[in-house]
GUGURO-62905 format. One record per residue (C-alpha): residue in one letter; chain; x, y, z. Coordinates in Angstrom, 1 decimal. Layout:
BEGIN
<site><aa>A</aa><ch>A</ch><xx>X</xx><yy>Y</yy><zz>Z</zz></site>
...
This chain:
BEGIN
<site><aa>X</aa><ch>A</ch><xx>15.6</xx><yy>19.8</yy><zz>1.1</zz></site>
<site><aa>X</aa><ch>A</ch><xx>11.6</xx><yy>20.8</yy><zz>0.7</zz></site>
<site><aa>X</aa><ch>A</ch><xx>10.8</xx><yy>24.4</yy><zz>0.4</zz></site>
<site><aa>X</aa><ch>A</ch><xx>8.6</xx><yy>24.8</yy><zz>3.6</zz></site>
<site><aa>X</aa><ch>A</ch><xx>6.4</xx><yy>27.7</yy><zz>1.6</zz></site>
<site><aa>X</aa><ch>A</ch><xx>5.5</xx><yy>25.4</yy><zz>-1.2</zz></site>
<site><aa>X</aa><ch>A</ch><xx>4.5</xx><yy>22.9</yy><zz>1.7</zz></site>
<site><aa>X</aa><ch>A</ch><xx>2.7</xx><yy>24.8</yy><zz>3.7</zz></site>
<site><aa>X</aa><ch>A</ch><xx>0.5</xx><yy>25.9</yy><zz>0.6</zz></site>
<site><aa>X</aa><ch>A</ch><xx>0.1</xx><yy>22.6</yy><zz>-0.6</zz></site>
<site><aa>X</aa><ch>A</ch><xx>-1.7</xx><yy>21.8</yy><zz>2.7</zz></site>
<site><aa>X</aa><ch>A</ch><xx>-3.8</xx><yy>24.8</yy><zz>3.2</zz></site>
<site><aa>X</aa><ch>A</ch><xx>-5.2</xx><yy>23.8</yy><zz>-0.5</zz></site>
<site><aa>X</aa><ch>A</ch><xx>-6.2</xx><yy>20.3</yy><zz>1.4</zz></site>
<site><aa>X</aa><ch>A</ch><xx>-8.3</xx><yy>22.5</yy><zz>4.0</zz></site>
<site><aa>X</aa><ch>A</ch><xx>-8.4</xx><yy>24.5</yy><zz>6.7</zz></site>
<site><aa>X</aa><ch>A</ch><xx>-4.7</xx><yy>23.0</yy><zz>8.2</zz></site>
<site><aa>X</aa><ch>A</ch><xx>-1.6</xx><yy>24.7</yy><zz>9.6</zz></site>
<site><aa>X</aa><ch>A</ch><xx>1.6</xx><yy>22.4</yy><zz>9.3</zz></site>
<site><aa>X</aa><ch>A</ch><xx>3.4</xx><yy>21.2</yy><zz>12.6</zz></site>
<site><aa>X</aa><ch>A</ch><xx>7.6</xx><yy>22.3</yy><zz>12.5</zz></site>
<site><aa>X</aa><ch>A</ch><xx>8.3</xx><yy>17.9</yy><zz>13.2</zz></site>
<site><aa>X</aa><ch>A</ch><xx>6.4</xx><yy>17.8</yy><zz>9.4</zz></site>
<site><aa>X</aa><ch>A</ch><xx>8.3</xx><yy>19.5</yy><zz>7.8</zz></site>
<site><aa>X</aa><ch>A</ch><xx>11.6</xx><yy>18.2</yy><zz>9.3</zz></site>
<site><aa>X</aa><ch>A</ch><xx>10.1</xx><yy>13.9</yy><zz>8.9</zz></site>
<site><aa>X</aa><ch>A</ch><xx>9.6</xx><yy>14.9</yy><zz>5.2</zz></site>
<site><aa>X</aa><ch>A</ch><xx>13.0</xx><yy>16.5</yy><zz>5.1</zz></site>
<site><aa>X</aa><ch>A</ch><xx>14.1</xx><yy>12.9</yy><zz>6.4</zz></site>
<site><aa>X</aa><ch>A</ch><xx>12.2</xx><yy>10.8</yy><zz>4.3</zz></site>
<site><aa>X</aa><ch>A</ch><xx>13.1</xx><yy>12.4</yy><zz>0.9</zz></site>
<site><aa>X</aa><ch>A</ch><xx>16.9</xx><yy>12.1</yy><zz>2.1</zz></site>
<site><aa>X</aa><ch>A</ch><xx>16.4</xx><yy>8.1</yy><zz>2.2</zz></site>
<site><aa>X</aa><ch>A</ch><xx>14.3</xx><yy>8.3</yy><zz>-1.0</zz></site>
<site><aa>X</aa><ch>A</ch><xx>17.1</xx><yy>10.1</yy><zz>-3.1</zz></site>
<site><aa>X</aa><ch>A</ch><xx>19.7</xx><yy>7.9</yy><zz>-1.1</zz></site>
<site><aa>X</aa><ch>A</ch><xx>18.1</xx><yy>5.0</yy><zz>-2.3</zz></site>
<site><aa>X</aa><ch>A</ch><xx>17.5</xx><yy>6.0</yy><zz>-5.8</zz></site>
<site><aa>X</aa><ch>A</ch><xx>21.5</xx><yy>7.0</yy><zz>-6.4</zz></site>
<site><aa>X</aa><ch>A</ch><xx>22.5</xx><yy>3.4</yy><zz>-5.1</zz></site>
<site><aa>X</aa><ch>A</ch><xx>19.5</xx><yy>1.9</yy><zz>-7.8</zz></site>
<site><aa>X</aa><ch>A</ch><xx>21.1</xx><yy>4.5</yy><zz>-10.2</zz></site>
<site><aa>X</aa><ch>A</ch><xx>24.7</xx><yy>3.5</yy><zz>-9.4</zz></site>
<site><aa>X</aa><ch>A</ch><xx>23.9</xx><yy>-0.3</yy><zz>-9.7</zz></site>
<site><aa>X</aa><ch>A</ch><xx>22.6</xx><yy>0.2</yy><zz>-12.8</zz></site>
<site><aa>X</aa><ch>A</ch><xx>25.6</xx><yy>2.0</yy><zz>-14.3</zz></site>
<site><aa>X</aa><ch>A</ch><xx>24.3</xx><yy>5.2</yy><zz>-14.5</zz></site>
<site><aa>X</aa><ch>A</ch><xx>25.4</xx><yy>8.4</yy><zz>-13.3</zz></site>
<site><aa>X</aa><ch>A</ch><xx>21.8</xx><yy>10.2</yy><zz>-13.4</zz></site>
<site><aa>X</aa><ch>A</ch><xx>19.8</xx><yy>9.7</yy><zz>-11.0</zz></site>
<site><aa>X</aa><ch>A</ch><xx>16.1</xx><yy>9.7</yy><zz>-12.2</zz></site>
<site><aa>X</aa><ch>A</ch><xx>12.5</xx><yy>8.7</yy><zz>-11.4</zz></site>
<site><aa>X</aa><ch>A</ch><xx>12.6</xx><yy>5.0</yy><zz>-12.3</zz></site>
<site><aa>X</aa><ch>A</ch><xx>15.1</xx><yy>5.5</yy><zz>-9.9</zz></site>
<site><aa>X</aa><ch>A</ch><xx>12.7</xx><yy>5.8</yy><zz>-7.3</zz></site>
């Protein structure tokens, strides 16, 4: 789901860090739970868009 380039430039901005393959795959999991969540929030609200109040 993340685009790995924009990742790994977002950390070499923080400093001089290189970013571990199991990074990029826990993020890939965590944002799958985070939109999961926000379409059941978005659902049980009667809405069919899914948005940031969402999360």
């Amino acid at each position: 789901m993340i685009v790995q380039s924009k990742i790994r430039d977002y950390v070499k901005e923080l400093g001089d860090y290189k970013v571990g393959g199991d990074l990029l795959k826990a993020l890939d999991e965590k944002i799958a739970v985070l939109v999961k969540k926000a379409a059941g929030r978005a659902k049980a609200n009667g809405r069919k868009t899914v948005s940031a109040r969402d999360l």
